[in-house]
Backbone bond lengths (Angstrom), bond angles and torsions (degrees), N, CA, C in turn:
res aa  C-N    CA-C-N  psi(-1)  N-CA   C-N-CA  omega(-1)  CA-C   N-CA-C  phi
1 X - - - 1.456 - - 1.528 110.09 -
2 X 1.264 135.70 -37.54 1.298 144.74 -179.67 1.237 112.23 -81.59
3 X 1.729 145.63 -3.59 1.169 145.58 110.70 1.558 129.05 -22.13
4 X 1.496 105.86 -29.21 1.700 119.08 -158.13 2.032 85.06 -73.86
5 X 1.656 101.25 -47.58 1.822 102.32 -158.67 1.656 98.14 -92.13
6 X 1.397 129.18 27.56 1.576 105.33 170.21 2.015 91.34 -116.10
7 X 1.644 71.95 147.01 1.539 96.45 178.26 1.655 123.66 -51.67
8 X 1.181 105.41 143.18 1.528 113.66 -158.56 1.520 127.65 30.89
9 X 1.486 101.21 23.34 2.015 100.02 144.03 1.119 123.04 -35.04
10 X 1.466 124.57 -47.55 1.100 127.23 -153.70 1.468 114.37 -92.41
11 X 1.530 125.44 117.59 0.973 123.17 -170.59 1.582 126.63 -76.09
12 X 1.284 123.50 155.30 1.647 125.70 -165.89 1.590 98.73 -74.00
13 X 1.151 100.34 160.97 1.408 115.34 170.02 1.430 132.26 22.51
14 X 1.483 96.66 52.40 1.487 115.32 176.41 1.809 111.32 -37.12
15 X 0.968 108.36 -48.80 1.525 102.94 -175.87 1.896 125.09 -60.67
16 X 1.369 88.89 -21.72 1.509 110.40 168.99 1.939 105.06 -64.58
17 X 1.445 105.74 -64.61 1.136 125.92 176.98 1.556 127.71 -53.18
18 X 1.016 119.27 -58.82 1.388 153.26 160.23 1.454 119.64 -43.41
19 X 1.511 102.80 -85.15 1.551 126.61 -178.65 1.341 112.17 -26.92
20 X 1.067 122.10 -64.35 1.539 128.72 -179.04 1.486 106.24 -34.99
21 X 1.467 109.14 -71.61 1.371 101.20 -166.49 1.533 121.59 -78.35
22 X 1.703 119.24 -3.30 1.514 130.62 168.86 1.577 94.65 -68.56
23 X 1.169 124.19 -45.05 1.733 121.68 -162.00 1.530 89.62 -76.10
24 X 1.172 126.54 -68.13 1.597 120.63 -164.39 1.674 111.33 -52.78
25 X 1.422 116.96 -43.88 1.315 102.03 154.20 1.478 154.00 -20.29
26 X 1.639 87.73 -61.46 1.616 121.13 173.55 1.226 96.30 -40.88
27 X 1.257 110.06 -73.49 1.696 139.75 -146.04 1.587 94.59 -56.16
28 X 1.560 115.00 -51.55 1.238 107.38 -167.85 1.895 125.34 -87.68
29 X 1.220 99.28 -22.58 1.091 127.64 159.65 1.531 143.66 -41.21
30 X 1.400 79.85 -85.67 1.824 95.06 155.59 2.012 115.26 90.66
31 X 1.445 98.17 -28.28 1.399 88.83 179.08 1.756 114.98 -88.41
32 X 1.288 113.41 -12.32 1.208 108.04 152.11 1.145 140.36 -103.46
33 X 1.834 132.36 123.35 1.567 102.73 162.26 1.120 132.81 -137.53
34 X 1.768 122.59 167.23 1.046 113.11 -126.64 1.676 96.82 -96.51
35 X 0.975 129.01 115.68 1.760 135.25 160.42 1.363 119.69 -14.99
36 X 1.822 91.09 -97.55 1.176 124.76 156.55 1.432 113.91 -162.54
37 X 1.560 114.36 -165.73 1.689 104.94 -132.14 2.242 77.70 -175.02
38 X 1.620 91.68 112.70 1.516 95.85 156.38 1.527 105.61 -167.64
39 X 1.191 99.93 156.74 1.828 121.43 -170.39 1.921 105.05 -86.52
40 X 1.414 93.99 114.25 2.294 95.83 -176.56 1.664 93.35 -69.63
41 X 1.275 110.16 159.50 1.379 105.11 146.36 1.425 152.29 18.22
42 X 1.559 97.23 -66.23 1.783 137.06 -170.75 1.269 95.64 -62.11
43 X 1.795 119.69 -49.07 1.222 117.49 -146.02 1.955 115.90 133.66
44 X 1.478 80.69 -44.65 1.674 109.47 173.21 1.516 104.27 -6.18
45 X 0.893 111.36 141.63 1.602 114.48 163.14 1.406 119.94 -135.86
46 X 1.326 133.25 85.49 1.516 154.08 173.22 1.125 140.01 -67.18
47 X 1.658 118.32 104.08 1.335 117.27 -150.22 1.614 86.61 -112.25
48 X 1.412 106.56 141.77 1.551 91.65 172.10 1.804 98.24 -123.29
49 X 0.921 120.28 125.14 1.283 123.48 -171.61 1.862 129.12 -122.38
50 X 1.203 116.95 145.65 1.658 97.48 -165.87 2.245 86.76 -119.70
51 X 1.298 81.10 145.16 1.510 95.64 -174.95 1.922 113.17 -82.11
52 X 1.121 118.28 101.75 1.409 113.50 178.83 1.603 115.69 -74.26
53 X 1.700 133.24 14.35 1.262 131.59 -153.02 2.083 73.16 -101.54
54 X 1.810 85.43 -156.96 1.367 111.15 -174.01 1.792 96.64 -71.12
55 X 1.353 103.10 158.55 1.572 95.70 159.87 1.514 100.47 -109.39
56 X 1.971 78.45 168.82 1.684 101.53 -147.46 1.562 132.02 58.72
57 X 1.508 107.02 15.43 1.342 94.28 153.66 1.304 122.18 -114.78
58 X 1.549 93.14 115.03 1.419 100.23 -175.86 1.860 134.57 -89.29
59 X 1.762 88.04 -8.98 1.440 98.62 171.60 1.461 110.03 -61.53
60 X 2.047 107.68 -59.73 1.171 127.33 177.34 1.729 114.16 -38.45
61 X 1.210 109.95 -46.63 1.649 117.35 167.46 1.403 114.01 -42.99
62 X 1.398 96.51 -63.36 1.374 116.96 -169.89 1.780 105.32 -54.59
63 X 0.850 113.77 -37.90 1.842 128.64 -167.27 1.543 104.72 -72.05
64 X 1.822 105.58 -26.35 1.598 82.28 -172.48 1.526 103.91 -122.08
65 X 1.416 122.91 -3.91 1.021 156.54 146.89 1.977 99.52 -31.58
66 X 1.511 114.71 -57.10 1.058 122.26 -171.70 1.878 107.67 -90.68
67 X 1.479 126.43 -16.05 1.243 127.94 -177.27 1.509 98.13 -91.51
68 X 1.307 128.38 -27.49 1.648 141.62 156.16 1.399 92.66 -25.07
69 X 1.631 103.52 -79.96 1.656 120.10 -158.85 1.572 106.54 -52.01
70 X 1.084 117.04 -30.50 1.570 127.64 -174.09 1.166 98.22 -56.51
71 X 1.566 134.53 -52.43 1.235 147.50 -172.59 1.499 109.73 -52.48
72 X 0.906 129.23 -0.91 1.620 129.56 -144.64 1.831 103.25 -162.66
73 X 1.504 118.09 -50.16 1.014 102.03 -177.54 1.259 153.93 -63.50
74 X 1.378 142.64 124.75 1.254 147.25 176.06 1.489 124.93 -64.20
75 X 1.162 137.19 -179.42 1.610 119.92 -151.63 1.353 107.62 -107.46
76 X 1.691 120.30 4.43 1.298 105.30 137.83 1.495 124.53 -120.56
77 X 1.444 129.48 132.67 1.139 111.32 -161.80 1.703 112.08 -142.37
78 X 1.394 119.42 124.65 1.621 117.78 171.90 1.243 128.05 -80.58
79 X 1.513 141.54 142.97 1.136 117.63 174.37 1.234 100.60 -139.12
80 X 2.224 138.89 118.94 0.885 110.09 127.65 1.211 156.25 -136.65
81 X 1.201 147.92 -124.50 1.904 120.60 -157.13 1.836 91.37 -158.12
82 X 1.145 98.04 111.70 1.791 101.38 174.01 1.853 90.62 -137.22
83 X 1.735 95.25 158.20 1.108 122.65 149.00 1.568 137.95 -66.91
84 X 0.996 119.44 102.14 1.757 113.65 -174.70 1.708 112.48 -124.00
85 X 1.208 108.54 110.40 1.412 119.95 159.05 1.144 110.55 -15.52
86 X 1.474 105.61 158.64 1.830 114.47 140.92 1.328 122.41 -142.93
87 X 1.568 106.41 94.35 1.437 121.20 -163.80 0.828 115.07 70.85
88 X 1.557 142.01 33.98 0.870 120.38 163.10 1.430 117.06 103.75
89 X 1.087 114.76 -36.61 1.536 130.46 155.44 1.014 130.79 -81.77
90 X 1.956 106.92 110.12 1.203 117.21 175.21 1.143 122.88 -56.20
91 X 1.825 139.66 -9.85 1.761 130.27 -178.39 1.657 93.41 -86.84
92 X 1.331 117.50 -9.55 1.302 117.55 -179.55 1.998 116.94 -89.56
93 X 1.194 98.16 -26.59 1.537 96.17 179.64 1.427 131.40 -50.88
94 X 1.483 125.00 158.46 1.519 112.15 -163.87 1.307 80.11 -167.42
95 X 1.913 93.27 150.37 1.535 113.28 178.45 1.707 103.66 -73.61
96 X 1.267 118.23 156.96 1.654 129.90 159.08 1.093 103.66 -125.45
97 X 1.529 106.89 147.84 1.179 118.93 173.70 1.857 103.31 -142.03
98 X 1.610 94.13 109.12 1.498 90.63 -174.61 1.514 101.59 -98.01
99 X 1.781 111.18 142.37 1.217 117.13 -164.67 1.482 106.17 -124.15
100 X 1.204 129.84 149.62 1.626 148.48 163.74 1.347 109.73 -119.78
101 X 1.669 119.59 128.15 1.330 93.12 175.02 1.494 78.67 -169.54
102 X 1.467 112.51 136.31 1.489 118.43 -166.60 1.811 109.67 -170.63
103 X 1.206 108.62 -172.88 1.438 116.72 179.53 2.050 98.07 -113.38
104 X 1.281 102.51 146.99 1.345 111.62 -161.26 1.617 88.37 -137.20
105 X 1.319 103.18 146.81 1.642 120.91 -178.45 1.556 101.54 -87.85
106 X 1.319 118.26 136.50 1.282 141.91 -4.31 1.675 126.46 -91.92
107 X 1.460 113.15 17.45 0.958 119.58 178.36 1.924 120.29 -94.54
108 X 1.176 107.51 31.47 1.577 104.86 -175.24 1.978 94.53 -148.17
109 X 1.256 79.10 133.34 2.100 92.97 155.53 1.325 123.68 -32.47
110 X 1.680 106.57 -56.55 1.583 138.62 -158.38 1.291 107.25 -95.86
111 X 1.277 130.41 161.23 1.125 133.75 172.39 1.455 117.07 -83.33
112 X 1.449 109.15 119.41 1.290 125.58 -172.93 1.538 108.23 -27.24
113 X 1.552 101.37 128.43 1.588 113.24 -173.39 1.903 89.55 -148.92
114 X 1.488 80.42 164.05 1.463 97.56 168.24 1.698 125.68 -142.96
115 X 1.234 108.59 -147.75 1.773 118.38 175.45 1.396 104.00 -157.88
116 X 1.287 123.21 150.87 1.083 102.85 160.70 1.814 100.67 -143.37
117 X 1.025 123.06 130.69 1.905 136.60 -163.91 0.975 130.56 -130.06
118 X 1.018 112.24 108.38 1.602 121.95 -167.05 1.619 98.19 -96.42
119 X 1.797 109.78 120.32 1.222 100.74 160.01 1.279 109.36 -131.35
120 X 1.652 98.71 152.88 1.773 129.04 168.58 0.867 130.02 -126.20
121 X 1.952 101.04 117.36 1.266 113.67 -178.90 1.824 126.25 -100.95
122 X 1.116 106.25 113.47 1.374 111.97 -179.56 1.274 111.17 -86.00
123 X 1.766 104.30 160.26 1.558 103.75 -167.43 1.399 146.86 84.75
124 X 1.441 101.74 1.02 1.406 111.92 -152.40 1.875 89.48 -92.67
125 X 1.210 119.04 -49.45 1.407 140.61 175.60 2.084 99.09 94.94
């Protein structure tokens, strides 16, 4: 967690980095797909995604939601999972799952870098 607040953790152009293996996922996968997908300011990297499983299952969400992250993750990695409205409207609400997941000193070649990914899943109910 104290990786997340030091300066230039956060690695450039996650979508460069990233993207590849979020899309090949998708593709092979199938229970997620992908909206769209852009980096805030921060670094952020924002997947907005709609859930093709059953609704209301949120384990099932949760399960592939986390084999997603597999696709992408580095060997240290955070994950967590809240409920967030949209406006106020419950047919609008969707799981998040905010993610950290990076190489940490002294365990990497490279100089400690990270990601940091915000995902949203719509549809799930």
């Amino acid at each position: 967690m104290a990786a997340f607040g030091q300066s230039a953790w956060v690695a450039e152009q996650p979508e460069i980095h990233l993207g590849p293996h979020i899309e090949t996922w998708c593709q092979r996968d199938r229970r997620l797909t992908l909206i769209v997908d852009h980096t805030d300011d921060a670094g952020a990297y924002t997947l907005d995604l709609e859930w093709g499983g059953a609704t209301g299952s949120v384990g099932e969400a949760r399960a592939a939601v986390f084999s997603l992250i597999e696709s992408f993750a580095e060997s240290a990695t955070y994950v967590r999972q809240r409920r967030v409205s949209g406006n106020g409207d419950a047919s609008t609400a969707k799981l998040q799952f905010e993610v950290g997941t990076g190489e940490l000193a002294p365990d990497t070649r490279f100089a400690p870098h990270g990601h940091v990914v915000v995902i949203n899943v719509a549809g799930v109910g």
